[in-house]
C-alpha positions, 0 to 999 in steps of 0.5 A, spaced: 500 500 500 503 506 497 501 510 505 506 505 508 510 504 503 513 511 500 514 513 506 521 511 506 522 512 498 526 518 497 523 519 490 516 519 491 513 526 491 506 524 491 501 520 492 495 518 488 490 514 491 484 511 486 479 507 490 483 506 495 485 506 504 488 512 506 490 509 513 493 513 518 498 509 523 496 504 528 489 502 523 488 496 520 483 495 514 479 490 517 476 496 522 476 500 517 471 495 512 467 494 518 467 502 519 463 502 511 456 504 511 456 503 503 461 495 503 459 489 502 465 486 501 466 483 507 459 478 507 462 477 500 469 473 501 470 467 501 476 463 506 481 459 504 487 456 508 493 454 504 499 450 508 505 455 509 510 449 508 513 450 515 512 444 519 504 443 518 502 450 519 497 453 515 495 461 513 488 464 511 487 468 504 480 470 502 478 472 496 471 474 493 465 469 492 465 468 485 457 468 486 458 476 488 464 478 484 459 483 480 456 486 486 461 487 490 467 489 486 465 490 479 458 492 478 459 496 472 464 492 468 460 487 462 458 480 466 463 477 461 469 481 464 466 480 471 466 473 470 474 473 468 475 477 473 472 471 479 475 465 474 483 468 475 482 473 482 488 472 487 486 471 494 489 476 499 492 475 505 488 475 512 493 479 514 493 485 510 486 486 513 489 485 521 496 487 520 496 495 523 498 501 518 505 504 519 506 511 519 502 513 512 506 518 507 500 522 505 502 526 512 509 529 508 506 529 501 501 531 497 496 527 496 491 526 490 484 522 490 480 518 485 473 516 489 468 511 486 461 513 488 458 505 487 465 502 491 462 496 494 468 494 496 472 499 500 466 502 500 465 509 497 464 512 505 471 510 508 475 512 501 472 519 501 473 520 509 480 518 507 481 521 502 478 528 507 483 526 512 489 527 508 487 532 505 487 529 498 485 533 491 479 529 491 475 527 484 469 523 485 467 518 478 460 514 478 464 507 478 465 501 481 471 499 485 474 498 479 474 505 476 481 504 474 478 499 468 471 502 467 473 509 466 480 510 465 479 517 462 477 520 469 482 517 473 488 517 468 486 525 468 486 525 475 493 523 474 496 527 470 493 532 474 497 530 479 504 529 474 503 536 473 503 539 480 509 535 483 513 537 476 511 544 478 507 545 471 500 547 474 498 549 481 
């Protein structure tokens, strides 16, 4: 996630966040999620245990039940799409969602927003208060979770935005 992981790269000068958590430190995404008036991811996925290959041990993924992917995830995609996407999903880990967030970037470096108004997943509510929170130039799109394949063009204008204020082209 860009919030912990530009905090210690010296070359990133902003961040653009596109349906995305802005967590500040010592959150974790599960409280978060749980946090959404508007998502339904959590009632959506699906558990997997999988052996870690240390003495027996196993772990937890989730994925999204392939059943819900369209409602969840991707409402505003074609159903053919959709169901490519439940067919070849990789499962995340349990601790993405329990891990705690470290110090987030967004506190030191401008920060831009992409929301998608229909995000079931992260829940369009929790990524507008993110975004507010880190005082992110904010564009909203109608759009899925997935607003990055359904409207590319608004969010790659937000991006370019973005490019051209950190190069000092544009305030």
């Amino acid at each position: 996630m860009i919030t912990n992981a530009a905090t210690s790269a010296s070359n990133v000068v902003g961040l653009v966040y596109v349906a995305a958590f802005a967590p500040d430190e010592g959150e974790n995404l599960g409280d978060v999620e749980n946090g959404s008036k508007d998502s339904v991811l959590n009632a959506a996925l699906v558990q997997y245990t999988y052996p870690t290959g240390h003495d027996g041990e196993t772990s937890v993924e989730f994925a999204i039940n392939p059943a819900r992917i369209r409602e969840a995830f991707a409402a505003d995609l074609p159903a053919e799409t959709t169901a490519l996407m439940a067919a070849t999903q990789r499962p995340v880990a349990a601790a993405a969602f329990s891990d705690a967030s470290g110090p987030p970037a967004w506190r030191k470096l401008p920060s831009w927003a992409v929301v998608a108004t229909g995000d079931k997943a992260a829940g369009a509510d929790v990524v507008r208060a993110h975004a507010r929170r880190a005082g992110a130039d904010m564009v909203e799109v109608e759009g899925s979770h997935v607003i990055m394949i359904s409207k590319p063009e608004a969010v790659s204008e937000h991006i370019l935005k973005a490019a051209r204020v950190v190069a000092g082209t544009q305030r």
